[in-house]
N, CA and C atoms as an extended XYZ file, in Angstrom:
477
Properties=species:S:1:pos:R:3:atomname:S:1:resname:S:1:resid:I:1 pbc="F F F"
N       152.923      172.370      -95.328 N   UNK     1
C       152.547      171.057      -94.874 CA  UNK     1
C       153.511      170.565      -93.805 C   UNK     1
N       154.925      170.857      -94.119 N   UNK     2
C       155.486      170.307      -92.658 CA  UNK     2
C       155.480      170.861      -91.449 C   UNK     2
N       155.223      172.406      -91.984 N   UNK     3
C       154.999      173.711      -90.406 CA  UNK     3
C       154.303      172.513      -89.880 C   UNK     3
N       152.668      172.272      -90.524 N   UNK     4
C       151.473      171.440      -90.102 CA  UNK     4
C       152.138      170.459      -89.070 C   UNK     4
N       152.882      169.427      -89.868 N   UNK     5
C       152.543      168.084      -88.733 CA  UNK     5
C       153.638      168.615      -88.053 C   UNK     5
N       155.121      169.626      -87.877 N   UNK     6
C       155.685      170.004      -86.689 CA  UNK     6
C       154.742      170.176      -85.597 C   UNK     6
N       154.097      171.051      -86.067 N   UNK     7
C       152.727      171.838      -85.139 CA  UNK     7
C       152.356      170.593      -84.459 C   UNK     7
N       151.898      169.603      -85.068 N   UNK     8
C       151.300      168.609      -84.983 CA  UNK     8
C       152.153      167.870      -83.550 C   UNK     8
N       153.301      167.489      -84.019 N   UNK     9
C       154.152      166.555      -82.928 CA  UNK     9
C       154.394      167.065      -82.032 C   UNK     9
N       154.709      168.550      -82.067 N   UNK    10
C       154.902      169.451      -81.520 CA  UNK    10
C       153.585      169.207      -79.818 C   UNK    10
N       152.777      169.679      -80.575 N   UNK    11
C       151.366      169.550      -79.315 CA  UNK    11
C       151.454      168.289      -79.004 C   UNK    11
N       151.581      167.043      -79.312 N   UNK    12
C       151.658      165.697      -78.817 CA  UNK    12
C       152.365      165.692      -78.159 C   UNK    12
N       153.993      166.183      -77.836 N   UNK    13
C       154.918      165.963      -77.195 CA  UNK    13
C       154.683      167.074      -76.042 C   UNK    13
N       154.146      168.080      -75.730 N   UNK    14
C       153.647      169.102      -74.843 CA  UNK    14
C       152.063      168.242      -74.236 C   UNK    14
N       151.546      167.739      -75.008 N   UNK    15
C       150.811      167.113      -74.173 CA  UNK    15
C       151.209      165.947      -73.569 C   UNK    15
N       152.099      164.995      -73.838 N   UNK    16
C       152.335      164.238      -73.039 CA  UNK    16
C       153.331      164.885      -71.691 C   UNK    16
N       154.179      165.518      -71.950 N   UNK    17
C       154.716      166.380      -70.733 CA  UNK    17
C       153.817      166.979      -69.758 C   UNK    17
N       152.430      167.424      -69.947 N   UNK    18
C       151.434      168.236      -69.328 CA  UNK    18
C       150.765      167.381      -68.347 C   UNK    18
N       150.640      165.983      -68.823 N   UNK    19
C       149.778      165.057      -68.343 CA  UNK    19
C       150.418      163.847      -67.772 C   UNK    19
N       152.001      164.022      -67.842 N   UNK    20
C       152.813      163.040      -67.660 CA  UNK    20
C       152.815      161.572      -67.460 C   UNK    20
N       152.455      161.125      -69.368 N   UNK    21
C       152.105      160.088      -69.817 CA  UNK    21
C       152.836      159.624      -71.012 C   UNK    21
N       154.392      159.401      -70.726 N   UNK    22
C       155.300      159.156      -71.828 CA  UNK    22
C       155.379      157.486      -72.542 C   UNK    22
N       154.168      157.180      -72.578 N   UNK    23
C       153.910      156.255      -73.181 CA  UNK    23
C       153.478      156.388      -75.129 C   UNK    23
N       152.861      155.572      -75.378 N   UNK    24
C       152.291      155.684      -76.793 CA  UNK    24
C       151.011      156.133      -76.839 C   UNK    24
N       150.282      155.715      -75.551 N   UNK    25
C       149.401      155.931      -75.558 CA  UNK    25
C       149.026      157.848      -75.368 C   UNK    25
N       149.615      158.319      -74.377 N   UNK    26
C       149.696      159.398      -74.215 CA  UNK    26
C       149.960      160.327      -75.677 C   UNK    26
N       151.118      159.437      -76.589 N   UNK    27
C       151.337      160.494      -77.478 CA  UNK    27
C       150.719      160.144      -78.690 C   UNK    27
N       149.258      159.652      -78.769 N   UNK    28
C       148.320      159.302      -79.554 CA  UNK    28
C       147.597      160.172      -79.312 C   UNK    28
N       147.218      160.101      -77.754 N   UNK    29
C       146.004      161.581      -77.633 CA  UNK    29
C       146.366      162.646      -78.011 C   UNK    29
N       147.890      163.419      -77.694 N   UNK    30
C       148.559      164.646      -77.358 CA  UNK    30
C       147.931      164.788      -79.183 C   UNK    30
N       148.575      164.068      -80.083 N   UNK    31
C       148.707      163.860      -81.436 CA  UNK    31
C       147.125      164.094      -81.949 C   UNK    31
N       145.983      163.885      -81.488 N   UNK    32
C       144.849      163.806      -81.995 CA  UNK    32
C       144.161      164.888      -81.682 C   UNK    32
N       144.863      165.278      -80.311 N   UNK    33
C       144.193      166.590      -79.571 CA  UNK    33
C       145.041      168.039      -80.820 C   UNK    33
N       145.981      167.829      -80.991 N   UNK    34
C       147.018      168.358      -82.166 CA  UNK    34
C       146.534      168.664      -83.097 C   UNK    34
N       145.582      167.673      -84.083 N   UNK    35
C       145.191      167.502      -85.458 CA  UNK    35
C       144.127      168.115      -85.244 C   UNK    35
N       143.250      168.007      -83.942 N   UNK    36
C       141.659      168.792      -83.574 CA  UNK    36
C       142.432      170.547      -83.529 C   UNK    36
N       143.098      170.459      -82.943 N   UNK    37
C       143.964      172.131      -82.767 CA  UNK    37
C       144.019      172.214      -83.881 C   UNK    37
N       144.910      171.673      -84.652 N   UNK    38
C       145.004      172.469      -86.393 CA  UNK    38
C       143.842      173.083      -87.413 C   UNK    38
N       142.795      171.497      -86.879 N   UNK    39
C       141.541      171.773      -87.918 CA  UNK    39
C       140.908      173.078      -87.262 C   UNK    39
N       140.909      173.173      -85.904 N   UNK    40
C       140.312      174.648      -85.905 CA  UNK    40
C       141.074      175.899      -86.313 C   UNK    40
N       142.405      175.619      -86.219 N   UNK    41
C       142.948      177.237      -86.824 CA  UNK    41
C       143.773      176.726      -88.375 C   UNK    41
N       142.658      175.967      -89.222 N   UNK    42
C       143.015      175.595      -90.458 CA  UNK    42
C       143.154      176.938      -91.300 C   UNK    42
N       142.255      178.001      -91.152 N   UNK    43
C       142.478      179.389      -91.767 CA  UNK    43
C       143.319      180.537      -91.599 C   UNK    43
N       144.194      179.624      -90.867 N   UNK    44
C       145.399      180.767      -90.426 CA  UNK    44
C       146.428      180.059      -91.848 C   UNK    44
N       146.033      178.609      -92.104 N   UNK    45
C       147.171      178.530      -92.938 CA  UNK    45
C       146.785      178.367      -94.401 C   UNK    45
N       147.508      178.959      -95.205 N   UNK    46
C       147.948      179.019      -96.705 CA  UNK    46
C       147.502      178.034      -97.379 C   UNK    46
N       148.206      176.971      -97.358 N   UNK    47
C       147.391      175.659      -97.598 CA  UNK    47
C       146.671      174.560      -97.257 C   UNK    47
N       146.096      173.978      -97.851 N   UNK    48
C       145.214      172.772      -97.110 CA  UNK    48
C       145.597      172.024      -95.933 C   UNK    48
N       145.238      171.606      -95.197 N   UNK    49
C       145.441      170.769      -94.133 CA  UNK    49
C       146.414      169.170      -94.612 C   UNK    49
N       147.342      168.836      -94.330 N   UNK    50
C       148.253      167.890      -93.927 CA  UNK    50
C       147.816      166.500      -94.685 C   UNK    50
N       146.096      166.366      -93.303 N   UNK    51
C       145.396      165.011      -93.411 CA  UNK    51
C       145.200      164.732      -94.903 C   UNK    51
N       144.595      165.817      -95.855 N   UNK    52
C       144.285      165.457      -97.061 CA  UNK    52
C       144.848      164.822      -97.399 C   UNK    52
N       146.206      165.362      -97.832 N   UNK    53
C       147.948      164.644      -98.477 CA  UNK    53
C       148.089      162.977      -98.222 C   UNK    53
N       147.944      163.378      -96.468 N   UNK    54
C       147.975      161.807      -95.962 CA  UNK    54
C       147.426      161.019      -96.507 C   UNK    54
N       145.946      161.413      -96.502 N   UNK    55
C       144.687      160.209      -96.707 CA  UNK    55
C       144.636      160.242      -98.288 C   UNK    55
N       144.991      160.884      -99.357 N   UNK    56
C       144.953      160.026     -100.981 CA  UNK    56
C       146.753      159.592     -100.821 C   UNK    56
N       147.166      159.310     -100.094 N   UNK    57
C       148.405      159.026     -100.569 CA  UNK    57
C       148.321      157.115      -99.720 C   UNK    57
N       147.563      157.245      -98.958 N   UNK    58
C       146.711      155.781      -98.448 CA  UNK    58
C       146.523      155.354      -99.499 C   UNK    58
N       144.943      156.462     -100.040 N   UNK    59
C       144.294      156.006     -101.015 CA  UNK    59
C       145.276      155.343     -102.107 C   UNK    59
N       146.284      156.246     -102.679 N   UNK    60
C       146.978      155.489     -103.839 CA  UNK    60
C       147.961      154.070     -103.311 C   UNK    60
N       148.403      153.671     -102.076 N   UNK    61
C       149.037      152.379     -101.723 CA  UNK    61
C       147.528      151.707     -102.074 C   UNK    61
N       146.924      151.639     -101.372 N   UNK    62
C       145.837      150.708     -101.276 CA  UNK    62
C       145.594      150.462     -103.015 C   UNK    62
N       145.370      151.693     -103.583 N   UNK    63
C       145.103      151.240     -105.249 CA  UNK    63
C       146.025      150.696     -105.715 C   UNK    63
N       147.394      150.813     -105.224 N   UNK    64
C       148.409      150.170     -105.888 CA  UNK    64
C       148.872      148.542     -105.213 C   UNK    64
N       147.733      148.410     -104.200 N   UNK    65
C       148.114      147.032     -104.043 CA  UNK    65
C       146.915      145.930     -104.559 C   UNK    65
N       146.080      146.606     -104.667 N   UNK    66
C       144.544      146.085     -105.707 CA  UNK    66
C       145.015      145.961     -106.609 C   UNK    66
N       145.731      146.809     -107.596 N   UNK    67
C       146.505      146.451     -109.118 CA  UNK    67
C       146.977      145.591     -109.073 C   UNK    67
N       148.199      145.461     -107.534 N   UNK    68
C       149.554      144.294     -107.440 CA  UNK    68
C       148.839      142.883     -107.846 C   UNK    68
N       147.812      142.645     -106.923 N   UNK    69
C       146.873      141.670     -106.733 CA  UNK    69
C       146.659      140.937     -107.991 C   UNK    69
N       145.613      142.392     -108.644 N   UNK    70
C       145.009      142.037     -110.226 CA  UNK    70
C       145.955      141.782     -111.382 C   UNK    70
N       146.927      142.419     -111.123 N   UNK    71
C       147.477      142.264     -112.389 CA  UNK    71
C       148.435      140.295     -112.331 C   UNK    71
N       149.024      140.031     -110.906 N   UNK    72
C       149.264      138.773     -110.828 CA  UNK    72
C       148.728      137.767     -110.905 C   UNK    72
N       147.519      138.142     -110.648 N   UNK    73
C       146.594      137.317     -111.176 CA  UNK    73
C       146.159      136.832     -112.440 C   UNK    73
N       146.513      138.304     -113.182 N   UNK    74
C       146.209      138.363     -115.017 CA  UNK    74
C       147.382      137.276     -115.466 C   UNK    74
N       148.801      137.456     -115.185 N   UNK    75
C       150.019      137.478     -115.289 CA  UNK    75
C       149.498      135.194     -115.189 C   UNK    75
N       149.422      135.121     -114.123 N   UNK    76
C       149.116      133.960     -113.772 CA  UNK    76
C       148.156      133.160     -114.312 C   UNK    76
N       147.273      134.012     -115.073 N   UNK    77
C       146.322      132.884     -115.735 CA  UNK    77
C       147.166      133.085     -117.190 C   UNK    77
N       148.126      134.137     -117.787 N   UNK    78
C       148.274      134.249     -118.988 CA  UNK    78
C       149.934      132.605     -119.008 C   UNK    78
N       150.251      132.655     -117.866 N   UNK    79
C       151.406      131.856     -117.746 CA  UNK    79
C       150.548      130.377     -117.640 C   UNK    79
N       149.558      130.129     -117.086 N   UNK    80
C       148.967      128.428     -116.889 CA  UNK    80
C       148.311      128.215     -118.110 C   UNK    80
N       147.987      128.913     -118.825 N   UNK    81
C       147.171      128.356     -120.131 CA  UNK    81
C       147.959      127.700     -121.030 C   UNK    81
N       147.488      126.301     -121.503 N   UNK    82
C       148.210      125.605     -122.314 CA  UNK    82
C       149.141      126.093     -123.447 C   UNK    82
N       148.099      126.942     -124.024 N   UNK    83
C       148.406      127.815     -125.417 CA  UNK    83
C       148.621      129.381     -124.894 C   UNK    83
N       149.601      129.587     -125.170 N   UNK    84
C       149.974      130.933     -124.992 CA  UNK    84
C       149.013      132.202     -126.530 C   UNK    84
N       148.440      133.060     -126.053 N   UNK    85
C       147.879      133.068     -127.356 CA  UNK    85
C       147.693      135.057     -126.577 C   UNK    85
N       149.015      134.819     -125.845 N   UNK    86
C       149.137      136.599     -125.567 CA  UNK    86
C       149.246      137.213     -126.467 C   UNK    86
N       149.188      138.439     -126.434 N   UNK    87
C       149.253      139.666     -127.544 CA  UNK    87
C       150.164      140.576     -126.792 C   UNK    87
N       151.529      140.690     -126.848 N   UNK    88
C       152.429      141.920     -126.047 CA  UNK    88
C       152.264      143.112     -126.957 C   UNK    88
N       152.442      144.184     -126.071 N   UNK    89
C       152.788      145.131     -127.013 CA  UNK    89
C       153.049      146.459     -126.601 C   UNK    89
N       154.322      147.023     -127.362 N   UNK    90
C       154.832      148.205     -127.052 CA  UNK    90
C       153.851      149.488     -127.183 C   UNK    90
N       153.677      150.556     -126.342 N   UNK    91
C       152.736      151.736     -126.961 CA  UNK    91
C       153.451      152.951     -125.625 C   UNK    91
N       152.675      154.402     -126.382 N   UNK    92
C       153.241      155.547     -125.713 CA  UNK    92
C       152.138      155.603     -124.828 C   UNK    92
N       152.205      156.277     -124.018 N   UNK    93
C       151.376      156.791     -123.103 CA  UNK    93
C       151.985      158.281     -122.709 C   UNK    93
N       150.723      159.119     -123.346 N   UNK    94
C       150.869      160.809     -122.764 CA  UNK    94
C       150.781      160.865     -121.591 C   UNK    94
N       151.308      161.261     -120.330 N   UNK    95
C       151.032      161.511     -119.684 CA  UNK    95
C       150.737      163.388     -119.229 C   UNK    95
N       150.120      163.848     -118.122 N   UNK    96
C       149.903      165.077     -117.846 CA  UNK    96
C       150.595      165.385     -116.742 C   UNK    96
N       150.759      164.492     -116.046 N   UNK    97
C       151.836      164.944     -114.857 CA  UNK    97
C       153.069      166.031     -115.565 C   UNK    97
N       153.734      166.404     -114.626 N   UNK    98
C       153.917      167.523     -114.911 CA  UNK    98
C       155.715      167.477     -113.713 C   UNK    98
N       155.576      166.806     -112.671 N   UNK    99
C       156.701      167.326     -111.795 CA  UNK    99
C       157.593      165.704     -111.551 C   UNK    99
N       158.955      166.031     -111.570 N   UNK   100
C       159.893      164.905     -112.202 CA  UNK   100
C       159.304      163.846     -110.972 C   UNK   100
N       159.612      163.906     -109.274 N   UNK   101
C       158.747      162.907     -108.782 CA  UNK   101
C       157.365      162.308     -109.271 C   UNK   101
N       156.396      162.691     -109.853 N   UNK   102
C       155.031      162.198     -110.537 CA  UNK   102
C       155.524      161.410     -111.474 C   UNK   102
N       156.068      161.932     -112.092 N   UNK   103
C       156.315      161.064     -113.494 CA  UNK   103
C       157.645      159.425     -112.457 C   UNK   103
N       158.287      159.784     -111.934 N   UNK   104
C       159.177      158.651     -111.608 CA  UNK   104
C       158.325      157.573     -110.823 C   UNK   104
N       157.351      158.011     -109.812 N   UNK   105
C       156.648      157.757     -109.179 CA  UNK   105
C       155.358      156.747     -110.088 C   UNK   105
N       154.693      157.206     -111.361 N   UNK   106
C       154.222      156.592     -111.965 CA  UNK   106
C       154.715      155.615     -112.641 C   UNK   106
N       156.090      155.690     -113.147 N   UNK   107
C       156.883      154.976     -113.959 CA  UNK   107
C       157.169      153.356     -113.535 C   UNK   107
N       157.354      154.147     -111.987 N   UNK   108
C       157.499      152.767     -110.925 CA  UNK   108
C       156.423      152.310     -110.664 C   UNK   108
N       155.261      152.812     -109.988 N   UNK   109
C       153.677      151.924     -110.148 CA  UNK   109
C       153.992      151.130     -111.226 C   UNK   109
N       153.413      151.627     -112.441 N   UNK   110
C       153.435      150.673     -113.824 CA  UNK   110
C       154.372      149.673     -113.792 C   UNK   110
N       156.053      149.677     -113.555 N   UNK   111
C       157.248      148.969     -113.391 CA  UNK   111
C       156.756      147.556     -112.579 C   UNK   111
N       156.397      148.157     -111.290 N   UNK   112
C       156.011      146.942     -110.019 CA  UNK   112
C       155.304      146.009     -110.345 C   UNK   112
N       153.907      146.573     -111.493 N   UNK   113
C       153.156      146.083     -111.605 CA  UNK   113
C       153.259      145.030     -112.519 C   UNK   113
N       152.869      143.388     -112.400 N   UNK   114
C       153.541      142.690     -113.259 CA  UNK   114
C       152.865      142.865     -114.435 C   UNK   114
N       153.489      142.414     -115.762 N   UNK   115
C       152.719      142.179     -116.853 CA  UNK   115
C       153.387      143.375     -117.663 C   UNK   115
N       153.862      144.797     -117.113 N   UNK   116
C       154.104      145.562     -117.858 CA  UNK   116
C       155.289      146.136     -117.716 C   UNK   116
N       155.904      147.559     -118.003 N   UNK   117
C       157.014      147.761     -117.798 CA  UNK   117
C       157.607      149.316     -118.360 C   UNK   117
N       157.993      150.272     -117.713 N   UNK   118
C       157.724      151.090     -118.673 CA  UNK   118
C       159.578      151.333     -119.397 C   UNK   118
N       159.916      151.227     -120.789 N   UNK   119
C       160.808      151.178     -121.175 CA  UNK   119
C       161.839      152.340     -121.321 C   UNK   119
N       161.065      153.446     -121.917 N   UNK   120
C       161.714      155.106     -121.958 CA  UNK   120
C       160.804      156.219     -121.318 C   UNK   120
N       161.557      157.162     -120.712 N   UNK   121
C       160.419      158.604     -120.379 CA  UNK   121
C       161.365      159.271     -121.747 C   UNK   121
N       160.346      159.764     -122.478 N   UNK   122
C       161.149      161.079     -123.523 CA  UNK   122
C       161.627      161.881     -122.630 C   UNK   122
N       162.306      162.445     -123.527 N   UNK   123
C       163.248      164.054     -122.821 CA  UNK   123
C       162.635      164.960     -122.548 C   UNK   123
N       161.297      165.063     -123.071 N   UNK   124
C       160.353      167.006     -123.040 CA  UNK   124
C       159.365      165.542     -121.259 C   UNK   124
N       159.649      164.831     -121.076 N   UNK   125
C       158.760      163.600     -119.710 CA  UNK   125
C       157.460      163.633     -119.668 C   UNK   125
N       156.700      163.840     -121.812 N   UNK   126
C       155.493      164.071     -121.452 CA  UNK   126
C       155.064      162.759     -122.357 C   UNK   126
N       155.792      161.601     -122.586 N   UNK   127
C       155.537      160.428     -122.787 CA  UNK   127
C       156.400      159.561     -122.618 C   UNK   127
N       155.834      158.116     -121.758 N   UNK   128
C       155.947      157.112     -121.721 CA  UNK   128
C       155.958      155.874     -122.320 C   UNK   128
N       157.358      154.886     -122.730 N   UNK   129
C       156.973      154.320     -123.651 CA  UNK   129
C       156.735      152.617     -122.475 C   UNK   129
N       155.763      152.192     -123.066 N   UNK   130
C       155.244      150.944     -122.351 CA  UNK   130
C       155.432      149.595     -122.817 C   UNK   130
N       155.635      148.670     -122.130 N   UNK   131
C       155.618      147.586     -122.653 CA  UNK   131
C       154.557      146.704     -121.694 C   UNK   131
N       153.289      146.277     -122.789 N   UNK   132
C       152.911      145.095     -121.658 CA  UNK   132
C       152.735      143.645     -122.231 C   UNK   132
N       152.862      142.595     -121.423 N   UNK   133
C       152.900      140.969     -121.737 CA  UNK   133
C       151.652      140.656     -122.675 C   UNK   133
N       150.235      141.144     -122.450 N   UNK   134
C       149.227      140.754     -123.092 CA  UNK   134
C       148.296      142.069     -122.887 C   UNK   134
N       148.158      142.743     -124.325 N   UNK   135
C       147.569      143.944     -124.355 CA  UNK   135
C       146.286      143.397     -126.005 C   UNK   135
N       145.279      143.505     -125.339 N   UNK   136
C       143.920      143.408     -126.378 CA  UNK   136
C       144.215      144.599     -126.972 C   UNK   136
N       143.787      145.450     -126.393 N   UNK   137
C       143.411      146.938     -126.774 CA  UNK   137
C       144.196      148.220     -125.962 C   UNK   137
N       145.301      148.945     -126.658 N   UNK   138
C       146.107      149.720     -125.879 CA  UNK   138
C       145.183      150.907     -125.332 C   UNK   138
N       144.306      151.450     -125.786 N   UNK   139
C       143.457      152.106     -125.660 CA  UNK   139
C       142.986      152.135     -124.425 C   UNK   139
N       142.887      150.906     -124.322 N   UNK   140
C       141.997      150.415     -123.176 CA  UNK   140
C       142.910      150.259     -121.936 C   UNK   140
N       144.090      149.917     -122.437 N   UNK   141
C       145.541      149.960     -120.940 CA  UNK   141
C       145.488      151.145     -120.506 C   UNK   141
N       145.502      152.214     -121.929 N   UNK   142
C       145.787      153.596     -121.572 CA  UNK   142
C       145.169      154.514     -120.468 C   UNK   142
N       143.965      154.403     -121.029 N   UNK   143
C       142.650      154.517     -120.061 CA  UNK   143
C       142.450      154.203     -118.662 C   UNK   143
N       143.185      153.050     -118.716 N   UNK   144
C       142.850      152.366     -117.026 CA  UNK   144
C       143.786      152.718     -116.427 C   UNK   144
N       145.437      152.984     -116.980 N   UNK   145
C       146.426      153.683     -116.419 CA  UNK   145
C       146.164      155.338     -115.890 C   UNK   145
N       145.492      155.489     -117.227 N   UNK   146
C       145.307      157.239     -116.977 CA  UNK   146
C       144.168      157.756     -115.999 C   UNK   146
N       143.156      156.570     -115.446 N   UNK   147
C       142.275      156.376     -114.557 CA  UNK   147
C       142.236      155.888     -113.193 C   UNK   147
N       143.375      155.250     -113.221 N   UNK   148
C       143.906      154.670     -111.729 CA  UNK   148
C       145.014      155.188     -111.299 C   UNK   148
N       146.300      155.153     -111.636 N   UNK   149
C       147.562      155.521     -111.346 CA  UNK   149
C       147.823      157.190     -111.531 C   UNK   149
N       147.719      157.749     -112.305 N   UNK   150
C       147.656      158.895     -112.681 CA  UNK   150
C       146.533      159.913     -112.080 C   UNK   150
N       145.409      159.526     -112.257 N   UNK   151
C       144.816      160.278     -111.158 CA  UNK   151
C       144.762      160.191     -109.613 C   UNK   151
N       145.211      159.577     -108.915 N   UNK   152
C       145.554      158.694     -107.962 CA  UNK   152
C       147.360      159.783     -107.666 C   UNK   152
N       147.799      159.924     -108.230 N   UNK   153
C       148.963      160.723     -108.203 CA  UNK   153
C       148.840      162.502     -108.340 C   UNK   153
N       147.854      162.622     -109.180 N   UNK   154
C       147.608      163.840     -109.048 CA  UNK   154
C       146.724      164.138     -107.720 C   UNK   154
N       146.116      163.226     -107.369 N   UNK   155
C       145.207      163.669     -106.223 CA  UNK   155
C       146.394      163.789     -105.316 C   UNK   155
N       147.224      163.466     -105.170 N   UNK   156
C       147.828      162.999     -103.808 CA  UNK   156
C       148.812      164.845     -104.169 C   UNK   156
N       148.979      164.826     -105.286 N   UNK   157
C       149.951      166.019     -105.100 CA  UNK   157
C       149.195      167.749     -105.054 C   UNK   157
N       148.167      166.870     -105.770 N   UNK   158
C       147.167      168.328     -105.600 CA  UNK   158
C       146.558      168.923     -104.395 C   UNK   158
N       146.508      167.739     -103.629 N   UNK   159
C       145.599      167.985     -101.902 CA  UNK   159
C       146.434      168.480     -101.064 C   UNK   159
């Protein structure tokens, strides 16, 4: 993946020399004309193309700022209600990740995110212990964690 975007800057910076256009603009095209070069000799290389990586690793900011959103929002109606009538509560979460960035990387999503928090990674890092402000059904945290954040992380490391 980094041969890739060398390759990549690489042709941007030869094309702006070629066409002698040392602006941004120039090294936008050089850069696009680059990424069109790669995708055609994508079968010379080993692994997937670059863009994938790029584009779910978008994908997971963007999901992780929809959470930021939702969950302050949760956080905010659980703080204005007269009667506090939250339910906190500690629980594990298995995770499947597998490589020490994934797991730190998730730890911190969950962390950022208000309302929850994650307290311990065990030692074998194949559970998480959680804490959140107002939990109905852990089941149901589990699920939406193991459905948003977690797959959202594996995509990004798998592509």
């Amino acid at each position: 993946m980094a041969l890739q975007i060398l390759l990549n800057v690489i042709v941007a910076f030869v094309w702006m020399f070629l066409v002698q256009n040392f602006s941004g603009q120039g090294f936008i095209v050089g850069y696009v004309l680059g990424l069109v070069a790669l995708i055609g000799m994508r079968r010379f290389f080993k692994v997937r193309l670059y863009v994938h990586r790029v584009w779910a690793a978008v994908k997971l900011c963007v999901l992780f700022i929809k959470e930021l959103i939702l969950a302050n929002i949760a956080v905010l109606k659980v703080v204005l209600k007269p009667k506090l009538d939250m339910q906190p509560a500690f629980f594990a979460y298995p995770t499947t990740l597998t490589e020490d960035w994934e797991i730190v990387l998730l730890s911190s999503l969950i962390t950022l995110t208000p309302g929850t928090v994650v307290i311990h990674v065990s030692d074998d890092a194949k559970t998480l212990y959680i804490h959140a402000i107002d939990c109905n059904d852990v089941d149901e945290v589990v699920a939406s964690i193991r459905d948003s954040f977690e797959k959202a992380i594996l995509e990004v490391s798998r592509a």
